[in-house]
C-alpha positions as CSV (number, residue, x, y, z in Angstrom):
1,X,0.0,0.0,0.0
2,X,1.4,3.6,-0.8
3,X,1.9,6.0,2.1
4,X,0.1,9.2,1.6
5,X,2.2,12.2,2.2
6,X,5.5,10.0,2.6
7,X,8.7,11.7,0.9
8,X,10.2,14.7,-0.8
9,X,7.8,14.9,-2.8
10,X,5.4,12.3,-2.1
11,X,4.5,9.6,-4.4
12,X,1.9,10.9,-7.2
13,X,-0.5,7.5,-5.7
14,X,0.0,8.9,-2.6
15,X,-0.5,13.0,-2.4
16,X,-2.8,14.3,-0.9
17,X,-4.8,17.0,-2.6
18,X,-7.4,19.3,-2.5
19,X,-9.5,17.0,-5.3
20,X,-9.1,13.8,-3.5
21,X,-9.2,15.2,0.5
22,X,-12.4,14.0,1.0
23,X,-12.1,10.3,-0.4
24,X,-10.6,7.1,1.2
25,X,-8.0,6.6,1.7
26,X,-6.5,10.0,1.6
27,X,-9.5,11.3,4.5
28,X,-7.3,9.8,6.7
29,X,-4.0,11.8,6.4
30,X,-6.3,14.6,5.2
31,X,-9.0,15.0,8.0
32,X,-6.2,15.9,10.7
33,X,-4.1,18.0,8.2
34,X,-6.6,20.6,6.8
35,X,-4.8,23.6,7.2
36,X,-2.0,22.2,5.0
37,X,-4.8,21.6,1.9
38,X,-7.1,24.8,2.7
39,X,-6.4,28.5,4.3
40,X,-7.6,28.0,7.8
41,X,-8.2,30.7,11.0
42,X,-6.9,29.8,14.4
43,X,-9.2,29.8,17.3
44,X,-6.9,30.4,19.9
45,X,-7.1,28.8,23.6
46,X,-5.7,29.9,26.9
47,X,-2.7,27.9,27.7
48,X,-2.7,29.2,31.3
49,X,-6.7,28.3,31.2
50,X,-6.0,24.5,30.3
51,X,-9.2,22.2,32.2
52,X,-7.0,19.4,33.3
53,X,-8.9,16.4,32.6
54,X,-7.9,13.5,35.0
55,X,-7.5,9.8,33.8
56,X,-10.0,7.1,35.6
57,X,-9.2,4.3,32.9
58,X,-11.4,1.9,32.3
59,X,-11.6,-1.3,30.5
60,X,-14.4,-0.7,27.6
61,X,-13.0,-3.3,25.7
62,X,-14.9,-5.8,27.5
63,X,-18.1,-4.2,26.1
64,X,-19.8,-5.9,23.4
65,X,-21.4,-4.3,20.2
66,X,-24.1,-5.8,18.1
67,X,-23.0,-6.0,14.7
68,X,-24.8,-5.2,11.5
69,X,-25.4,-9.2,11.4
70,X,-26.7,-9.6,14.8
71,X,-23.5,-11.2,16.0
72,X,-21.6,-10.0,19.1
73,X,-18.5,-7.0,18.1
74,X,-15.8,-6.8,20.3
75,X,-15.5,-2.8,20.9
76,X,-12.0,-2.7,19.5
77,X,-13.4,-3.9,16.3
78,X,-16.1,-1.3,16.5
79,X,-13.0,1.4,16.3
80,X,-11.7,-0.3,13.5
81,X,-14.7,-1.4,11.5
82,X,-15.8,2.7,11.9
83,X,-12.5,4.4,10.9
84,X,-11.9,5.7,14.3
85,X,-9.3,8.0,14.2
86,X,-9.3,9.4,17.5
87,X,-11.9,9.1,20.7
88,X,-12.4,10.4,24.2
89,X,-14.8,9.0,26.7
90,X,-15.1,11.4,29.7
91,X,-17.2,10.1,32.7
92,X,-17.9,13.0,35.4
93,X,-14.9,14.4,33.9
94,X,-12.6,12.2,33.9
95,X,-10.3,9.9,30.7
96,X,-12.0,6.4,31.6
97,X,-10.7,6.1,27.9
98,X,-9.0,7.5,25.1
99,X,-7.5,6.0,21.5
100,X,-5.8,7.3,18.8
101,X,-4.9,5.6,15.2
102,X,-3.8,6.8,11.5
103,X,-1.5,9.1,13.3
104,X,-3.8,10.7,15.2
105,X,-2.6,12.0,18.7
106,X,-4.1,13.4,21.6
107,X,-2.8,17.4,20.4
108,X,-3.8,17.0,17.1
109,X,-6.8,18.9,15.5
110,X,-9.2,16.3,13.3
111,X,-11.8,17.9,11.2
112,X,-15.5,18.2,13.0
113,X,-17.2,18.6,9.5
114,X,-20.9,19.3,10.6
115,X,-20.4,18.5,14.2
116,X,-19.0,22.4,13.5
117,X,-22.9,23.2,13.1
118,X,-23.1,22.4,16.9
119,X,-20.3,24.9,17.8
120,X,-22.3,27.2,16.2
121,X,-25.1,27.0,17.8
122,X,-23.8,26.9,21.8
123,X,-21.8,30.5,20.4
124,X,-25.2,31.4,19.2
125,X,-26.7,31.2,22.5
126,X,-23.7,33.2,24.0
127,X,-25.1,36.4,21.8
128,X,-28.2,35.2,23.0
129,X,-27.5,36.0,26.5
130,X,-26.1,39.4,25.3
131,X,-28.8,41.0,23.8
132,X,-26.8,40.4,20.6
133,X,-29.2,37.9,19.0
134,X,-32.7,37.6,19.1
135,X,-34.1,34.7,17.1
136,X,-37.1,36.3,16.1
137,X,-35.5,38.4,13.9
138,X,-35.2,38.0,10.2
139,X,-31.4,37.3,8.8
140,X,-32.1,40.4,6.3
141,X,-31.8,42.6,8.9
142,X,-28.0,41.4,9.9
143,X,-27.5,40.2,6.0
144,X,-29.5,42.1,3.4
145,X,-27.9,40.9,0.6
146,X,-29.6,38.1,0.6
147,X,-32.8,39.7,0.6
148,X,-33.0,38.8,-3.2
149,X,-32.8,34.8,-2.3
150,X,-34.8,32.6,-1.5
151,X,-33.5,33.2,2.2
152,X,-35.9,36.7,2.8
153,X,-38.1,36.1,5.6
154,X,-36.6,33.4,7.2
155,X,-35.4,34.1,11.1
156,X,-32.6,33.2,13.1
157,X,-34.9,30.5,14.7
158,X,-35.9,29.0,11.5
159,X,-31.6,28.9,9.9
160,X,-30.6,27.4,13.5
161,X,-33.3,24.2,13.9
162,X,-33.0,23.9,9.6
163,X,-36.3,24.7,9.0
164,X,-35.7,27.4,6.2
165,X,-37.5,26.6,2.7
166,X,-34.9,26.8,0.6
167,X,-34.6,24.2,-2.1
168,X,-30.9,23.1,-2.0
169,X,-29.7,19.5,-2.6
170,X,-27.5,18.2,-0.2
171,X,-26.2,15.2,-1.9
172,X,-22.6,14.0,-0.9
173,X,-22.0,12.4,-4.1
174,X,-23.0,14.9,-6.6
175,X,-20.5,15.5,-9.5
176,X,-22.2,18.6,-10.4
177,X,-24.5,21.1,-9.4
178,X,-24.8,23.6,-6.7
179,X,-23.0,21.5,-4.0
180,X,-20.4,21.8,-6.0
181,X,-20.0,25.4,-6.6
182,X,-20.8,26.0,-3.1
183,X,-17.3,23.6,-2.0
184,X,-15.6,25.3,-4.8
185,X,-16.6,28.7,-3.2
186,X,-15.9,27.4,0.0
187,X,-12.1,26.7,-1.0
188,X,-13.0,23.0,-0.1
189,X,-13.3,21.7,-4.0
190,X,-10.4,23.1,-6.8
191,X,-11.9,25.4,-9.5
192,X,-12.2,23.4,-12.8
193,X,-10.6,24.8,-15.7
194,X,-10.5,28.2,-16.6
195,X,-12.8,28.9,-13.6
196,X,-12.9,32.3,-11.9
197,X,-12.8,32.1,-8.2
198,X,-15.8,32.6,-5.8
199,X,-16.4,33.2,-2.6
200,X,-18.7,31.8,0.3
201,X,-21.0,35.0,0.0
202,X,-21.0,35.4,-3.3
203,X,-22.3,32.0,-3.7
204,X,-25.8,32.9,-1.9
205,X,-27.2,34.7,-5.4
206,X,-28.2,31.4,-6.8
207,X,-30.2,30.1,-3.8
208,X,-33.3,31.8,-5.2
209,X,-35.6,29.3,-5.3
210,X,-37.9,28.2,-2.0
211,X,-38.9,24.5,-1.6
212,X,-41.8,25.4,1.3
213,X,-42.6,28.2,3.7
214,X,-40.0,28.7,6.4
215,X,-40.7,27.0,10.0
216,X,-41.9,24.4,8.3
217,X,-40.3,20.8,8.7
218,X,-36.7,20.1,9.1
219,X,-34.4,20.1,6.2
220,X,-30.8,19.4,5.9
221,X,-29.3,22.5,4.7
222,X,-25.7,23.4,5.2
223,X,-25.2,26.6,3.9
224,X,-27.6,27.9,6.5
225,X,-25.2,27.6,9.1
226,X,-22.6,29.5,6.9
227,X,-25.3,32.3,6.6
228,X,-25.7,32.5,10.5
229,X,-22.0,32.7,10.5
230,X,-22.0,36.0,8.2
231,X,-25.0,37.6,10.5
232,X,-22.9,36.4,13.8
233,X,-20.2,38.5,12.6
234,X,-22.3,41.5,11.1
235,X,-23.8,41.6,14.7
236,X,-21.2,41.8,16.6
237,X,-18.2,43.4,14.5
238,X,-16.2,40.7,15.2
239,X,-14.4,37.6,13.1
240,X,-15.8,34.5,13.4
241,X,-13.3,32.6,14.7
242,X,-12.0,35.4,17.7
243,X,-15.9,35.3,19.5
244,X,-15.1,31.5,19.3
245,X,-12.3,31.4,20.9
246,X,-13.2,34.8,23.3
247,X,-16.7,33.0,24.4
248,X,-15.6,29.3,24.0
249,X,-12.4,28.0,23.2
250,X,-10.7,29.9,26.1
251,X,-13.6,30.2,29.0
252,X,-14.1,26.3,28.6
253,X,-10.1,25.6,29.1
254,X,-9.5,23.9,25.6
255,X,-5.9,22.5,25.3
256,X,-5.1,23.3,22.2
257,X,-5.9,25.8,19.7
258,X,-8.5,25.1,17.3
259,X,-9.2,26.3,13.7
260,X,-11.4,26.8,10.7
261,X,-11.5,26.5,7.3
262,X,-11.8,30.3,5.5
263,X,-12.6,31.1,1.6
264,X,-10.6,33.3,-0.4
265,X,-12.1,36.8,1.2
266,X,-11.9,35.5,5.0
267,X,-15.4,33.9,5.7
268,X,-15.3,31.0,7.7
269,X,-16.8,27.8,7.2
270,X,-19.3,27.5,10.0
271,X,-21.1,24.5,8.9
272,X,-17.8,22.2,8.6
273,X,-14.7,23.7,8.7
274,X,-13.9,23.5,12.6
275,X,-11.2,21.2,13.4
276,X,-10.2,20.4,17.2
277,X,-8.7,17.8,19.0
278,X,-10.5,14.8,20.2
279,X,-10.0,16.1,23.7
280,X,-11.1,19.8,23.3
281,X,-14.5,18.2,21.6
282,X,-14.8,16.4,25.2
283,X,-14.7,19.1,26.8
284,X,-17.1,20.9,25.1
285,X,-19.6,18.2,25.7
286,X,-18.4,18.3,29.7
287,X,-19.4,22.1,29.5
288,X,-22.3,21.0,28.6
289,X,-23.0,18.0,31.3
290,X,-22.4,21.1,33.6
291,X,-24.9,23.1,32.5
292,X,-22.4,25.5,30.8
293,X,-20.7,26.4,34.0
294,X,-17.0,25.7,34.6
295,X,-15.3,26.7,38.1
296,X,-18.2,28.7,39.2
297,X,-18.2,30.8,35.9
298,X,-21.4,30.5,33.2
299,X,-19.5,30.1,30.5
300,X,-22.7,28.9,28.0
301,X,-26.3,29.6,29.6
302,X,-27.9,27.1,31.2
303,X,-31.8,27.5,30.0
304,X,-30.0,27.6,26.3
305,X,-28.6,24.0,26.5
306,X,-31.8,23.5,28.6
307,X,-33.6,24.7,25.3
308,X,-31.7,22.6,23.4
309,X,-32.6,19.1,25.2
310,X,-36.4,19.7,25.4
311,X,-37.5,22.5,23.1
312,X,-37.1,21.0,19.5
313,X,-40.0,20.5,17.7
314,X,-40.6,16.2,17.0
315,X,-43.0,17.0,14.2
316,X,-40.8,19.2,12.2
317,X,-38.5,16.0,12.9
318,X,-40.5,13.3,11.6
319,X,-41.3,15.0,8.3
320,X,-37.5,15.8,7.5
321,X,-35.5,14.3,5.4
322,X,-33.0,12.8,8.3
323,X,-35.7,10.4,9.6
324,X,-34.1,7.1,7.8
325,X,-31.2,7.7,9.5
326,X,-32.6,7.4,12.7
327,X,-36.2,4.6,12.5
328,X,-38.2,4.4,15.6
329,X,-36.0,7.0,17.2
330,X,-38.1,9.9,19.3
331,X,-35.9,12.9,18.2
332,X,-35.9,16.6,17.3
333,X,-33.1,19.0,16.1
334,X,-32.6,22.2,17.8
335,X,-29.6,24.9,17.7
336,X,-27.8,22.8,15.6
337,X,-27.8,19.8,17.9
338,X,-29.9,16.3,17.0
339,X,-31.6,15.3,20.8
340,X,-32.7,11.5,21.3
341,X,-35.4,12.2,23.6
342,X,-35.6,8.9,25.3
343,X,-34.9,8.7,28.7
344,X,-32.3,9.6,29.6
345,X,-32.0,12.2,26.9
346,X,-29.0,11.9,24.2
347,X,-27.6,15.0,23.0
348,X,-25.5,15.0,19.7
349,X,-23.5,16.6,17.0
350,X,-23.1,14.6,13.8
351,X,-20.6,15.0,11.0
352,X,-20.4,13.1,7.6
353,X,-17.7,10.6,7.5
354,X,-17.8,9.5,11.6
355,X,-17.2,12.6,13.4
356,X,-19.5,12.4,16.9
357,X,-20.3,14.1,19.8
358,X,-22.3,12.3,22.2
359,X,-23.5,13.9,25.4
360,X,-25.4,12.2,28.2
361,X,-26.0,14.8,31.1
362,X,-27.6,12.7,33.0
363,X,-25.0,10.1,33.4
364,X,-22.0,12.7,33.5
365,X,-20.9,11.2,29.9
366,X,-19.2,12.5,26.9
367,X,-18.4,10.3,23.6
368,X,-16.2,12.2,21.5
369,X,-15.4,10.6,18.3
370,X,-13.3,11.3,14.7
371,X,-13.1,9.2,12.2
372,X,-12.4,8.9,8.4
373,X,-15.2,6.8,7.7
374,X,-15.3,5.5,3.5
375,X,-19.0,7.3,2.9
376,X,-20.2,10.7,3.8
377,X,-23.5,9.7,5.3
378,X,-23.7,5.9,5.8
379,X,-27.0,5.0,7.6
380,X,-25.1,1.4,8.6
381,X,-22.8,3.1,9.8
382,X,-24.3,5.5,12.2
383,X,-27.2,2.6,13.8
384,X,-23.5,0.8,14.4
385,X,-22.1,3.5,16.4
386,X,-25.4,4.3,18.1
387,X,-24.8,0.9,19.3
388,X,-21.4,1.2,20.7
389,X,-23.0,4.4,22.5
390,X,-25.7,2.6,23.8
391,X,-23.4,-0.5,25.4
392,X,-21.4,2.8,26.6
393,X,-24.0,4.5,28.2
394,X,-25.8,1.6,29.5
395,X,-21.8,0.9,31.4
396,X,-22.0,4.0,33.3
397,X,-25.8,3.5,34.0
């Protein structure tokens, strides 16, 4: 097999580039060596801020995971059957386990793809809490150039829980189309030949066409989040990725600096581009189990995360377009977070290609996961890991 990235200059079967970054098996050099393929802007912790994080190990290979035939999995075949490149279970803040592969470490930042929507939406109930949101309002009123889309008259409210009626196809495997000149705009896809280049905001002319009246039911839309991200800064003057770090990155005591991906003219990728370490995504589900609060300071408001876990709408859920990737589960999306509402209720972020955030507040658990899975969105895939999660979960019960 040919090493990617291995010599000066790298084999031609095994370089990594930005149109193959995506694909097995370059995803797994790739995914935790982004800013070397696209311009990136650091999110900068607090080194003297660092949350220690104290080890409790614990033997989870003993747990057993049903496989997709029934038949018992051995855990450590779970990481390898799902591409796990790196993953961090905390228990009432403690390691009780940690592993690393595809040279992966613990201080290395792994892309979150959309498990960057969920970052997004705990900063959006930061301005919130400010007086600097209200999610009532329309996104014309922060971002008026998109008045002329398909995008006027939809709120805050309706871009965070994706229930905006804008027609946009979100297929993973499209060759062509606009997915494909939104990536390219993004800096995420190379221009063909003789292209021009774009830009993220550019890019929002050409969603002119509604699908259904906004509020409606929920729809997977990514470049939603990306617009949020534009009316985040126009509200508060401020880049992207500083009031990350300012209200997050640093207040919850990350490690190690963080990043995102940027297009040509500085705007950051909100709805994938975030990349952290497998650690630092703990700890922002361990925020969380704390009800936003670390060392006596709020660092996230409690009723938001509290809005999160038990104000989503279920009907809105059950007529999307997610509901085969989750049968017979009681669910509802809201803020950019995906909410099992069984009992006990399972908070999560989801990105394509394995990356998971798993949050159980009310067994003090976090499940933080990357991965360089072989398909974006693999419905197999995912029931398997909700497995593993439940044998996790039900450890700790």
């Amino acid at each position: 097999m040919t090493r990617l990235m291995d010599g000066f200059p790298p084999a031609p079967a095994g370089q990594v580039t930005l149109a193959n970054w995506r694909t097995p098996p370059f995803n797994t050099w790739a995914f935790h060596h982004v800013r070397e393929l696209i311009a990136t802007a650091d999110i900068p912790n607090d080194p003297a801020g660092v949350r220690a994080l104290p080890v409790q190990a614990q033997d989870l290979e003993r747990l057993v995971v049903a496989g997709d035939d029934g038949r018992p999995m051995s855990f450590d075949a779970f990481l390898g059957h799902s591409h796990t490149d790196g993953i961090v279970v905390l228990h009432k803040g403690r390691i009780v386990f940690e592993r690393y592969a595809n040279g992966m470490t613990a201080h290395t930042p792994h892309i979150l793809m959309s498990v960057s929507k969920s970052m997004l939406g705990l900063l959006a109930g930061t301005l919130v809490a400010r007086g600097e949101f209200a999610m009532d309002r329309q996104v014309t009123e922060f971002v008026p150039e998109v008045a002329s889309t398909a995008y006027r008259g939809a709120t805050l409210r309706d871009l965070l829980d994706m229930r905006a009626g804008i027609a946009f196809d979100e297929d993973y495997l499209a060759t062509s189309g606009p997915i494909i000149e939104y990536r390219k705009s993004t800096g995420w896809n190379p221009l063909g030949p003789g292209e021009a280049p774009s830009d993220l905001r550019s890019f929002y002319r050409v969603l002119d066409k509604a699908s259904r009246p906004h509020g409606g039911r929920f729809d997977y839309i990514s470049p939603n989040t990306d617009l949020l991200g534009w009316a985040i800064e126009r509200a508060t003057g401020r880049r992207y990725a500083d009031l990350m770090s300012e209200r997050l990155w640093k207040p919850m005591g990350a490690e190690t600096s963080a990043y995102i991906t940027v297009d040509r003219l500085g705007a950051p990728r909100c709805a994938g581009g975030m990349c952290t370490t497998t650690r630092d995504l703990a700890r922002v589900g361990q925020l969380m189990v704390e009800d936003g609060r670390r060392d006596g300071v709020q660092v996230l408001p409690a009723e938001w995360i509290g809005d999160i876990e038990h104000n989503g709408d279920p009907e809105a859920w059950d007529a999307g377009n997610f509901l085969p990737y989750f049968p017979g589960a009681a669910m509802h999306y809201r803020s950019k977070w995906y909410v099992d509402r069984a009992a006990p209720a399972l908070l999560f972020g989801l990105g394509i290609n394995g990356q998971n955030l798993f949050v159980d507040r009310a067994r003090q658990l976090v499940i933080a996961k990357h991965s360089s899975q072989l398909m974006p969105l693999d419905a197999a895939m995912i029931a398997l890991t909700g497995r593993a999660v439940t044998a996790i979960r039900n450890a700790f019960g």
